[in-house]
VMD Tcl script that builds the backbone (N, CA, C; Angstrom):
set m [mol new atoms 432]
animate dup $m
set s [atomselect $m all]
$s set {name element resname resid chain x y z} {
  {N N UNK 1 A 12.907 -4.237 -28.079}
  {CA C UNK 1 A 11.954 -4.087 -27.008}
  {C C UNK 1 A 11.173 -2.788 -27.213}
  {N N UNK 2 A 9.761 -2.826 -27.126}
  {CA C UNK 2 A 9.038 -1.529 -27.030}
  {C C UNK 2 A 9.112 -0.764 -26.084}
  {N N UNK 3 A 8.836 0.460 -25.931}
  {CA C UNK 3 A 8.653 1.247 -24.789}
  {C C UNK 3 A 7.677 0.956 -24.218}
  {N N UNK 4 A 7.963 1.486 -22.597}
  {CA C UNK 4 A 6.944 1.249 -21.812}
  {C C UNK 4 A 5.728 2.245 -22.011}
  {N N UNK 5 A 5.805 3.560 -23.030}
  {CA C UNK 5 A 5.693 4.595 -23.173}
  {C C UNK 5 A 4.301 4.354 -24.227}
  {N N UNK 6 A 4.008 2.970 -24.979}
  {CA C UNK 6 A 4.078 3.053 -26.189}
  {C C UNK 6 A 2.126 2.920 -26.308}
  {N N UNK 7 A 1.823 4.694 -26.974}
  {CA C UNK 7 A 0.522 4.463 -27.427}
  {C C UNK 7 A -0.584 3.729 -27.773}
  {N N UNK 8 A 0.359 2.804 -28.865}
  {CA C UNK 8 A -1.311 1.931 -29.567}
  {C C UNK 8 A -0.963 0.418 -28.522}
  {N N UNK 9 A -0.139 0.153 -27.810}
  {CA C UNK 9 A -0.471 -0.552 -27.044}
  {C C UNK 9 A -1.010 -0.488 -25.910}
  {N N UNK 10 A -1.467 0.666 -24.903}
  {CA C UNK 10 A -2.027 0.952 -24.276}
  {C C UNK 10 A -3.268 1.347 -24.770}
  {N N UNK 11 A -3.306 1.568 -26.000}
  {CA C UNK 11 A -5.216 2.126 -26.332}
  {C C UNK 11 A -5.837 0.285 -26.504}
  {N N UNK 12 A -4.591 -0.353 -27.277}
  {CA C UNK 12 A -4.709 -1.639 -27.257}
  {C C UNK 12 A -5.411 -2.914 -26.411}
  {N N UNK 13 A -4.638 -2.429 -25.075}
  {CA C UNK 13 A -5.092 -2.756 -23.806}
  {C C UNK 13 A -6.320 -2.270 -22.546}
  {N N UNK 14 A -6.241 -1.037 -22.964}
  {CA C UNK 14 A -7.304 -0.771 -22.402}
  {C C UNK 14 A -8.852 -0.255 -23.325}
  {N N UNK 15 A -8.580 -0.726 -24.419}
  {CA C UNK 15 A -9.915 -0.052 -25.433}
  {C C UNK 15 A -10.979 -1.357 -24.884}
  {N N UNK 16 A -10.763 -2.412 -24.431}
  {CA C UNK 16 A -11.993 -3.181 -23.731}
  {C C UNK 16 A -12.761 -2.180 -22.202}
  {N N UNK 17 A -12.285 -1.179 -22.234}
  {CA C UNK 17 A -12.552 -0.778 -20.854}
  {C C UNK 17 A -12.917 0.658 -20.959}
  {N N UNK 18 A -12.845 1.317 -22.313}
  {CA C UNK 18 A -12.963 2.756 -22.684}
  {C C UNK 18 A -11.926 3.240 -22.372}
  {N N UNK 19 A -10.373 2.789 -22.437}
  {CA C UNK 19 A -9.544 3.602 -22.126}
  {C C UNK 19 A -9.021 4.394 -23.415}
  {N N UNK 20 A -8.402 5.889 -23.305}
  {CA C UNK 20 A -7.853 6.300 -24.271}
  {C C UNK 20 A -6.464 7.109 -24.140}
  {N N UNK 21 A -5.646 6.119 -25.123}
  {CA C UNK 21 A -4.030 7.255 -24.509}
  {C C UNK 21 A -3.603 8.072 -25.757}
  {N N UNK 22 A -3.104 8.837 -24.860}
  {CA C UNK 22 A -2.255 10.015 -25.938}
  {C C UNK 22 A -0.879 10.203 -25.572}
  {N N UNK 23 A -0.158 10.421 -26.859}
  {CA C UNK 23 A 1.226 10.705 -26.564}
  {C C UNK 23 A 1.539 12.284 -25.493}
  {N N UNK 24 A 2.553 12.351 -25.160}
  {CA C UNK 24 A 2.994 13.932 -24.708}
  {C C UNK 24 A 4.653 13.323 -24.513}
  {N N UNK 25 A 5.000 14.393 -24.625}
  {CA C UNK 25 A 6.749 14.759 -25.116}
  {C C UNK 25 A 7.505 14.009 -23.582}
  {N N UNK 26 A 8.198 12.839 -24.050}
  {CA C UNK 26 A 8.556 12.002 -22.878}
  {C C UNK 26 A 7.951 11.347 -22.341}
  {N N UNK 27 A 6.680 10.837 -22.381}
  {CA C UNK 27 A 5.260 10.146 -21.681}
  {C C UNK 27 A 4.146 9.676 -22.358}
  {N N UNK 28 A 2.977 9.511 -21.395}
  {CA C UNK 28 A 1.515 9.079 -22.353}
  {C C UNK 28 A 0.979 9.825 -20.975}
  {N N UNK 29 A -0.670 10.079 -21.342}
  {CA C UNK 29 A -1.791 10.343 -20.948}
  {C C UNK 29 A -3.076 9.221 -20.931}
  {N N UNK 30 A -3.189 8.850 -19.899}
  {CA C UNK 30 A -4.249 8.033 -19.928}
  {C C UNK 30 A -5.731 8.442 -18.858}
  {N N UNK 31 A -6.584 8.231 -19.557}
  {CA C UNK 31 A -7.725 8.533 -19.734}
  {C C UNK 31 A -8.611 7.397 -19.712}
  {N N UNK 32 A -9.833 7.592 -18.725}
  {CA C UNK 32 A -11.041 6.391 -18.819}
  {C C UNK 32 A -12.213 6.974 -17.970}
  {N N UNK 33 A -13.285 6.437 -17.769}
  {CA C UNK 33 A -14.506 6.350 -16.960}
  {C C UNK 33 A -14.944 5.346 -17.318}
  {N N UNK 34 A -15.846 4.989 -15.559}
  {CA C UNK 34 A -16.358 3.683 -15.638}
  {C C UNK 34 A -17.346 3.693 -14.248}
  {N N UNK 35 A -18.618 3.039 -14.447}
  {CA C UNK 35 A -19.648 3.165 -13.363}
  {C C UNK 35 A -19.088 1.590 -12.556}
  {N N UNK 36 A -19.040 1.445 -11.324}
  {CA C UNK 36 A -18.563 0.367 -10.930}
  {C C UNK 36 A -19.293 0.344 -9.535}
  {N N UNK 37 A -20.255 -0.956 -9.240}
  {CA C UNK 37 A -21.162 -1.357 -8.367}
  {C C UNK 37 A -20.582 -1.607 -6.937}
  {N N UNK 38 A -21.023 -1.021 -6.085}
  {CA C UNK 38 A -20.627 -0.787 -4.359}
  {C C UNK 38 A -20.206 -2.405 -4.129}
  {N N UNK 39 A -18.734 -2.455 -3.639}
  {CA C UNK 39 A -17.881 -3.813 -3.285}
  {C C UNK 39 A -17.515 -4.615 -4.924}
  {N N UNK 40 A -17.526 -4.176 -5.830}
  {CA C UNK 40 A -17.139 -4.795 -6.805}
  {C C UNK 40 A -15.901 -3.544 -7.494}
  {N N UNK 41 A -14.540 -4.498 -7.530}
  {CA C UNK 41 A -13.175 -4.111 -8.037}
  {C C UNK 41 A -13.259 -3.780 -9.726}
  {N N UNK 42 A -12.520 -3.190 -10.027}
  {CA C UNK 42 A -12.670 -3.012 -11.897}
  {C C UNK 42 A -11.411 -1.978 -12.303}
  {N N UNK 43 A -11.099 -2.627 -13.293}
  {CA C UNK 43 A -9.833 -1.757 -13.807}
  {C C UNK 43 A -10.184 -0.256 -14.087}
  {N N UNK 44 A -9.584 0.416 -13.721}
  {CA C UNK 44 A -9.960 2.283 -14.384}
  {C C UNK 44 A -9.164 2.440 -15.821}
  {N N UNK 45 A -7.608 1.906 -15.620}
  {CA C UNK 45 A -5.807 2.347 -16.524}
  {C C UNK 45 A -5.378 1.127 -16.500}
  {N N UNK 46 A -4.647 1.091 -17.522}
  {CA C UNK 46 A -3.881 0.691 -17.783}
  {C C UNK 46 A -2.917 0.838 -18.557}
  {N N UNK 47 A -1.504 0.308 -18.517}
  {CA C UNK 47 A -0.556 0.919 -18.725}
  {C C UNK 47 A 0.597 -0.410 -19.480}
  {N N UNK 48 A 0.166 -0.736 -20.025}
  {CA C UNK 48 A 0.986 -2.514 -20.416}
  {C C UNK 48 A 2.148 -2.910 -19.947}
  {N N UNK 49 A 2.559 -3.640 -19.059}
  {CA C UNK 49 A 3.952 -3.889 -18.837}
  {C C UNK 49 A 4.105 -2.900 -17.815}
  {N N UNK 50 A 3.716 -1.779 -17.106}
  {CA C UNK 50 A 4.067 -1.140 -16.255}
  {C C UNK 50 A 3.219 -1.029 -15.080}
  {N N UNK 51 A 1.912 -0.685 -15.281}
  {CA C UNK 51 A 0.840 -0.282 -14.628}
  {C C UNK 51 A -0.625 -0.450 -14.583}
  {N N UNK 52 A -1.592 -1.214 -13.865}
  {CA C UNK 52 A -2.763 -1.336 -14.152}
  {C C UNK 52 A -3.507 -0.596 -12.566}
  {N N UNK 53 A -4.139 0.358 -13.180}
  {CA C UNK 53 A -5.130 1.135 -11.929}
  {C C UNK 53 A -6.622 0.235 -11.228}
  {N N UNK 54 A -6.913 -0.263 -10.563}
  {CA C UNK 54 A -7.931 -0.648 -10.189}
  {C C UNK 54 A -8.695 0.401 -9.194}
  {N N UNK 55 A -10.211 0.261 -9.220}
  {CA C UNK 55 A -10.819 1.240 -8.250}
  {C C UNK 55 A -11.826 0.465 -7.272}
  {N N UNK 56 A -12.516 0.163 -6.822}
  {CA C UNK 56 A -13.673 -0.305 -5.876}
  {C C UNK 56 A -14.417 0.893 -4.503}
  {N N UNK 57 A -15.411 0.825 -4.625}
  {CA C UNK 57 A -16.405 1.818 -4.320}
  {C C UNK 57 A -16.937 0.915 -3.419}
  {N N UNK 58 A -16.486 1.448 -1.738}
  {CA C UNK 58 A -16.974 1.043 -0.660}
  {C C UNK 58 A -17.829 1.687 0.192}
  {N N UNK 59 A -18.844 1.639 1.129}
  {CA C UNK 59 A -19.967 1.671 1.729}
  {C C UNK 59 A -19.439 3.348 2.290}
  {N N UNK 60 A -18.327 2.979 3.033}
  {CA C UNK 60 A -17.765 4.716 3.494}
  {C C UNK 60 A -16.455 5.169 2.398}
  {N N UNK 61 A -16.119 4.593 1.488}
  {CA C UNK 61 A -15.342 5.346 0.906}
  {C C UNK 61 A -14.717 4.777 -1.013}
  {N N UNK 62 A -13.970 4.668 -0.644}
  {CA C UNK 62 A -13.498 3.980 -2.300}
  {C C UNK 62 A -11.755 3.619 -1.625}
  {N N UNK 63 A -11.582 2.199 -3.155}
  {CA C UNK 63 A -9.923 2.115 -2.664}
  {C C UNK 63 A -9.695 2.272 -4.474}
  {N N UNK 64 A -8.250 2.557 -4.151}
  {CA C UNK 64 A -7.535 2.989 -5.368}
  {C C UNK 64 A -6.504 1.692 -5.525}
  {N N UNK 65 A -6.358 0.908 -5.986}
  {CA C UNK 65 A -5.106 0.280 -6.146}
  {C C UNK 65 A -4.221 0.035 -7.367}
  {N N UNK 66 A -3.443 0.474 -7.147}
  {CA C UNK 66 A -2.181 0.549 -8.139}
  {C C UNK 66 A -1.201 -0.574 -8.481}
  {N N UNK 67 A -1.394 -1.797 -9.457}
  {CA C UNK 67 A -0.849 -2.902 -9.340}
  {C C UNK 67 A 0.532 -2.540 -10.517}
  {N N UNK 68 A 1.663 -2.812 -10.071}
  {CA C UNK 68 A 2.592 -3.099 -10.789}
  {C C UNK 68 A 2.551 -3.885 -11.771}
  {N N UNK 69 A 3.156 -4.357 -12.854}
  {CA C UNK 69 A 2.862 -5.337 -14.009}
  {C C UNK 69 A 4.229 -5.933 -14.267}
  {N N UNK 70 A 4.921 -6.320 -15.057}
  {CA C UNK 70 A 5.960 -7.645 -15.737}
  {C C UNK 70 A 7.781 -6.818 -14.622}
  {N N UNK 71 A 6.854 -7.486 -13.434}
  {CA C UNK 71 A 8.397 -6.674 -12.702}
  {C C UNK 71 A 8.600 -5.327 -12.167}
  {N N UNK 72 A 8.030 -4.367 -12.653}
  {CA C UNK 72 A 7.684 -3.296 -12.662}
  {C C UNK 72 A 7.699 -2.884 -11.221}
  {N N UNK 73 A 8.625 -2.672 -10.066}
  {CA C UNK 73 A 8.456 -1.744 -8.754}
  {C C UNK 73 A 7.564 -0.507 -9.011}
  {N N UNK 74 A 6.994 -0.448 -8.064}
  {CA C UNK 74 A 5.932 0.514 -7.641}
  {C C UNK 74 A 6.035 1.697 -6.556}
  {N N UNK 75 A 5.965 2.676 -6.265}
  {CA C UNK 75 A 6.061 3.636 -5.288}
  {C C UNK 75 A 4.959 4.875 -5.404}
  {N N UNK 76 A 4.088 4.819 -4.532}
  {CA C UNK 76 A 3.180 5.460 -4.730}
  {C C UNK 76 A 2.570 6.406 -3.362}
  {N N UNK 77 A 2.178 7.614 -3.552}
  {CA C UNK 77 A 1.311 8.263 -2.389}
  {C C UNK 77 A 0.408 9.061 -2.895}
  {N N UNK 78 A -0.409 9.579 -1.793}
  {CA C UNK 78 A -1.227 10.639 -2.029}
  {C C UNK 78 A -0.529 11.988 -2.042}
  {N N UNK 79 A -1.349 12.544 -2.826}
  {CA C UNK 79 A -0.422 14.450 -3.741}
  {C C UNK 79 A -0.540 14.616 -2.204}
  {N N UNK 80 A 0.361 15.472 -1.457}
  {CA C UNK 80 A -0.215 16.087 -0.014}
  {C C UNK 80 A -0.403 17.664 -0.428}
  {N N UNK 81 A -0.763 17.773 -1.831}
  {CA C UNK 81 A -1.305 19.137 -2.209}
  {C C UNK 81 A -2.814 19.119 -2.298}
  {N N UNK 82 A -3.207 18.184 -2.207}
  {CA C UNK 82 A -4.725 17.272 -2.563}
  {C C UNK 82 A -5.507 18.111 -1.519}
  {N N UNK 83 A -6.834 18.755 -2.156}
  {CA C UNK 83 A -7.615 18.744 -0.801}
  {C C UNK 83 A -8.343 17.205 -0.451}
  {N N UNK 84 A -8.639 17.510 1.129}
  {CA C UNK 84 A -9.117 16.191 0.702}
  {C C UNK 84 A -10.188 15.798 2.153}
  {N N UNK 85 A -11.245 15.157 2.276}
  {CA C UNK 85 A -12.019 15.220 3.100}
  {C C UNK 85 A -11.882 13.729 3.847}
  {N N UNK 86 A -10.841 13.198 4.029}
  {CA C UNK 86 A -10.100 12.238 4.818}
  {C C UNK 86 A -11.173 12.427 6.655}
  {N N UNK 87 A -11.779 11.486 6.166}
  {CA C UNK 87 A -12.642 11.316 7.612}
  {C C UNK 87 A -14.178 11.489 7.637}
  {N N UNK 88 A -14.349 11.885 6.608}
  {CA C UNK 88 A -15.499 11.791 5.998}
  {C C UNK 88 A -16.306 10.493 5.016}
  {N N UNK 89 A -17.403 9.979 5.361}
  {CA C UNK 89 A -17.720 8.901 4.312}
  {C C UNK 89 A -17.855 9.788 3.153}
  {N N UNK 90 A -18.094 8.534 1.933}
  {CA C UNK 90 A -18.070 8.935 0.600}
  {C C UNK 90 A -19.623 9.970 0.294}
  {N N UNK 91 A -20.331 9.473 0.964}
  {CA C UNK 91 A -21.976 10.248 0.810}
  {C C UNK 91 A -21.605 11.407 1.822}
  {N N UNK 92 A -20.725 11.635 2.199}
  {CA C UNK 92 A -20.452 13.107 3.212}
  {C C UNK 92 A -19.247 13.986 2.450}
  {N N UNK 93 A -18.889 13.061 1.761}
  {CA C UNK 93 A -18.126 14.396 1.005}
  {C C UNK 93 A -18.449 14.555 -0.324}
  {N N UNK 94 A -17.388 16.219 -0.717}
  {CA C UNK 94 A -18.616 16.941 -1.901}
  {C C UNK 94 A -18.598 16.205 -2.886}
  {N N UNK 95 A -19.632 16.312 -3.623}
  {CA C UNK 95 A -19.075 15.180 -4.882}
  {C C UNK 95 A -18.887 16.448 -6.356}
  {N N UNK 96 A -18.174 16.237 -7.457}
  {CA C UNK 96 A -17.567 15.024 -7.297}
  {C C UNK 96 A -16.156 14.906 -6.553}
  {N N UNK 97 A -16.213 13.646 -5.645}
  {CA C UNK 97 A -14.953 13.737 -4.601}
  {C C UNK 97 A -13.757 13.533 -5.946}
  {N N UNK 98 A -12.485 14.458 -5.945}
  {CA C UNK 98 A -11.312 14.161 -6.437}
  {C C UNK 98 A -10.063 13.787 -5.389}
  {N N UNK 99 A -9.445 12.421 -5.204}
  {CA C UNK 99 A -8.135 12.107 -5.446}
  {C C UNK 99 A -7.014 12.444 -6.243}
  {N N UNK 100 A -5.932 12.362 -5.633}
  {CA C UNK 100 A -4.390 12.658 -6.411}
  {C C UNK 100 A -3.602 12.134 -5.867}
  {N N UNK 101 A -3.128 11.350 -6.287}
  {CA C UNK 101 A -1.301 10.387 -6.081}
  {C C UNK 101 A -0.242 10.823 -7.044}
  {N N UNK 102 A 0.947 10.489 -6.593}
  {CA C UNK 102 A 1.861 10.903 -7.440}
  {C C UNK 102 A 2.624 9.594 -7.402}
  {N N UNK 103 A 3.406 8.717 -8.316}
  {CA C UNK 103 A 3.600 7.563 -8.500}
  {C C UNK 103 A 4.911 7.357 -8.891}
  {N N UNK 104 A 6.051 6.251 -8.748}
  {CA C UNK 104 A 6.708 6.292 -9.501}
  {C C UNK 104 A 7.203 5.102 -10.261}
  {N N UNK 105 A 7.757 4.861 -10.884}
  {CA C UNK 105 A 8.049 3.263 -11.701}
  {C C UNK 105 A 9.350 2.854 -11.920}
  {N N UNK 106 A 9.938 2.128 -11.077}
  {CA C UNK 106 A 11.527 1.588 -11.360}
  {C C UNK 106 A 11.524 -0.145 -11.977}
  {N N UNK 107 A 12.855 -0.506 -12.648}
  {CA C UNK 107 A 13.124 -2.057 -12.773}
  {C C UNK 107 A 12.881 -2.322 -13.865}
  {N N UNK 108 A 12.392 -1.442 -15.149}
  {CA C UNK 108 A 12.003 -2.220 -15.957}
  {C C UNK 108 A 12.692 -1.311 -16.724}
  {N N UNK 109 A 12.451 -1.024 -17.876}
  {CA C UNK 109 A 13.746 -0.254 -19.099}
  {C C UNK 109 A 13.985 0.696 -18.948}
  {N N UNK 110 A 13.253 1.893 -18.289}
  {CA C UNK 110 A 13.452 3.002 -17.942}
  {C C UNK 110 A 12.779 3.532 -16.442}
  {N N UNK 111 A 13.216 4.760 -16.172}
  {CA C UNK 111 A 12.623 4.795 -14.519}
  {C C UNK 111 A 11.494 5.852 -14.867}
  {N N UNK 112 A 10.498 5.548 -14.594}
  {CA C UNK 112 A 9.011 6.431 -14.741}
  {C C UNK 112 A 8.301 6.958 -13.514}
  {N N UNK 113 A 7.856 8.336 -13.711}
  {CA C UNK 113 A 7.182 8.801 -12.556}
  {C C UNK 113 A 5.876 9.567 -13.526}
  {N N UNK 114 A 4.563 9.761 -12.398}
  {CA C UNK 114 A 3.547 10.707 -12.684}
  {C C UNK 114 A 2.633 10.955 -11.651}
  {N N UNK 115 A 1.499 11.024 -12.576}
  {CA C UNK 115 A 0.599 11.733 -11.229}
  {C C UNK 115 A -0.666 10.705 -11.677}
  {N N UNK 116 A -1.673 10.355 -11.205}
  {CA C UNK 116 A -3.179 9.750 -11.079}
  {C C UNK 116 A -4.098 10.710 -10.261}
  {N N UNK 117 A -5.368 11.231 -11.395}
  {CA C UNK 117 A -6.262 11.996 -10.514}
  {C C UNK 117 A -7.359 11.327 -11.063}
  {N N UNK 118 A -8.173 10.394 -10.050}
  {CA C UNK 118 A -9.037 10.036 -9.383}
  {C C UNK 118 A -10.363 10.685 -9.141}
  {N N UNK 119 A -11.358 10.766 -9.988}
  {CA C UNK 119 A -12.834 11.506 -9.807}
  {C C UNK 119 A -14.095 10.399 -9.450}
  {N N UNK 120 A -15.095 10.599 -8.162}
  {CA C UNK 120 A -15.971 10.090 -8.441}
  {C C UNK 120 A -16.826 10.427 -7.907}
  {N N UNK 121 A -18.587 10.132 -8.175}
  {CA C UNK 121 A -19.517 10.764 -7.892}
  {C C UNK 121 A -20.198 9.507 -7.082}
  {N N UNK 122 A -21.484 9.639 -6.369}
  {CA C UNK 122 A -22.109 8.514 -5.776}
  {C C UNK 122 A -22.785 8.672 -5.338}
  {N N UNK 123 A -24.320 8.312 -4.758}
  {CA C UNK 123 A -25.444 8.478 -4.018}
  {C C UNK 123 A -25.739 7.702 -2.900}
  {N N UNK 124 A -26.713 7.894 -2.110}
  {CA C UNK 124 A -27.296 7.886 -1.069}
  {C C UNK 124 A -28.100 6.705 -1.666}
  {N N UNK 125 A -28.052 6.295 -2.641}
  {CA C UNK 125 A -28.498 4.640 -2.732}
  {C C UNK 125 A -28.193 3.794 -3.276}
  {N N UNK 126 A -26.531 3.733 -2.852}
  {CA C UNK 126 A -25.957 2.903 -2.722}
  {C C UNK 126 A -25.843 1.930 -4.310}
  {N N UNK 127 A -26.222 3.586 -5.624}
  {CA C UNK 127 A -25.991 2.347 -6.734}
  {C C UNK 127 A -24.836 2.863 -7.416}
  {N N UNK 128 A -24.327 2.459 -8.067}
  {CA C UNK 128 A -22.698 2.464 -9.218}
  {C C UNK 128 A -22.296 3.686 -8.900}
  {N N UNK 129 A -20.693 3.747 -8.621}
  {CA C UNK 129 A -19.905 4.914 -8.097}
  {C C UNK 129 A -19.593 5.531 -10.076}
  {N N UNK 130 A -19.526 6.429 -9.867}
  {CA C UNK 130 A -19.110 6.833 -11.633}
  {C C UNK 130 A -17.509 7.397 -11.435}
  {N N UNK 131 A -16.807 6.485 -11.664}
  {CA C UNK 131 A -15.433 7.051 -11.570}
  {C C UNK 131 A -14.468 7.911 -12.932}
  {N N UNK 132 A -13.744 8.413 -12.235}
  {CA C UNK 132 A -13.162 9.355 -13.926}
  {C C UNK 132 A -11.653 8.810 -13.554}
  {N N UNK 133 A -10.919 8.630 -14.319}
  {CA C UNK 133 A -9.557 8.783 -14.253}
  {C C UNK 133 A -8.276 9.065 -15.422}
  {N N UNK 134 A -7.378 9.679 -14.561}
  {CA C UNK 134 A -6.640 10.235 -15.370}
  {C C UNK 134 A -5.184 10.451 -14.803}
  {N N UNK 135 A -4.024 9.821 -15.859}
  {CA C UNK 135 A -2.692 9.636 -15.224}
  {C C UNK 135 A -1.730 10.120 -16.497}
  {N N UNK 136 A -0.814 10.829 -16.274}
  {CA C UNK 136 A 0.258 11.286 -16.795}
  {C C UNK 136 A 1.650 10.317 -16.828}
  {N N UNK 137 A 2.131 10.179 -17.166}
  {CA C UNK 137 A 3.653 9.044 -17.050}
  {C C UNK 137 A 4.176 9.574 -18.070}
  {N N UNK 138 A 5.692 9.666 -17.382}
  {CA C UNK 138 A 6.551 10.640 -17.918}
  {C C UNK 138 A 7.638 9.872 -18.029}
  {N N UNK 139 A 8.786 9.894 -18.876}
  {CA C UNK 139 A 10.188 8.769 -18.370}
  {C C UNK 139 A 10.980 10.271 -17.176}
  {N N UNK 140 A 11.508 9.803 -16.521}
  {CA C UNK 140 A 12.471 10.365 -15.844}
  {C C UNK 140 A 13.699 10.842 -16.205}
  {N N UNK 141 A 14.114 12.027 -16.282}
  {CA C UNK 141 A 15.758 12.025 -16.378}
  {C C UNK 141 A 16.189 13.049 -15.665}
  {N N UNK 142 A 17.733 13.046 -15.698}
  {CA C UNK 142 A 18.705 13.467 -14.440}
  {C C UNK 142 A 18.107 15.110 -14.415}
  {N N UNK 143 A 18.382 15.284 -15.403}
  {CA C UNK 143 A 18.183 17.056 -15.322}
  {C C UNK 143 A 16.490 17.621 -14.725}
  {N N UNK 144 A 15.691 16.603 -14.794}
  {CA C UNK 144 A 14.429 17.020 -14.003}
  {C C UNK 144 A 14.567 16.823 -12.713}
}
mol reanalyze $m
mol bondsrecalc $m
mol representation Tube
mol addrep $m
C-alpha cells in the first residue's frame, strides 16, 4: 500500500488543476491557485485517498469545503488564531482576505493532521474570485 503522504501521486492528481506538492519530513505541502466564477464550486487540493479541498465564491462571502476521500474521517475548524473579518461581506473585507483551518485525518493507514491557508482576492464586479491555497499534512505521532 502507498502512503497517504505520497508526492508524485498528488502532483499526479492535481497537475489537471495547477496543483504542486512537495515533500517535508513526515508530510507533503500542497500548493495551487485558481480564478473561480461567483456560485461556481472547483477543486483548489488535493490530496489522493485522503483529501480534496473545494472553494466557491459567493455574493457575500466564499465556502471552503473539505471533502474526505476512500474512507478517510475528517475533522476540521477554523485556526481561532486567524484574524478574521467574520461579518463582513467579501467586497468589505481587506483583500487579499486570508483563511486558516487546522484539520485532521483518521481511518485510513495512518492518523494525519495540518493546517489549510486559504487566500482570495475579488471585486465589486462580481467577476472570478482568484483563490490561493495552501496545506501542510503531516503524519501524527505520540511524542508530538
Amino acid at each position: 500500500m502507498s502512503s497517504p503522504l505520497d508526492v508524485a501521486a498528488a502532483n499526479a492528481a492535481g497537475a489537471g488543476h495547477g496543483q504542486l506538492a512537495s515533500p517535508l519530513p513526515d508530510g507533503i505541502a500542497l500548493s495551487a491557485h485558481k480564478l473561480v466564477e461567483e456560485g461556481a464550486r472547483a477543486q483548489l487540493l488535493i490530496l489522493p485517498g485522503v483529501v480534496r479541498i473545494d472553494v466557491r465564491p459567493l455574493p457575500d462571502g466564499l465556502q471552503v469545503v473539505p471533502r474526505p476521500l476512500g474512507g478517510t474521517e475528517l475533522g476540521w475548524e477554523v485556526d481561532p488564531t486567524a484574524v478574521t473579518d467574520y461579518g463582513k461581506t467579501a467586497l468589505e473585507s481587506e483583500m487579499p482576505a486570508v483563511t486558516r483551518f487546522r484539520l485532521a485525518f483518521w481511518g485510513g493507514s495512518e492518523p494525519l493532521a495540518g493546517r489549510l491557508l486559504v487566500g482570495y482576492t475579488t471585486d465589486d464586479r462580481h467577476g472570478p474570485t482568484h483563490f490561493v491555497g495552501h496545506a501542510v499534512i503531516q503524519q501524527v505521532h505520540a511524542d508530538r
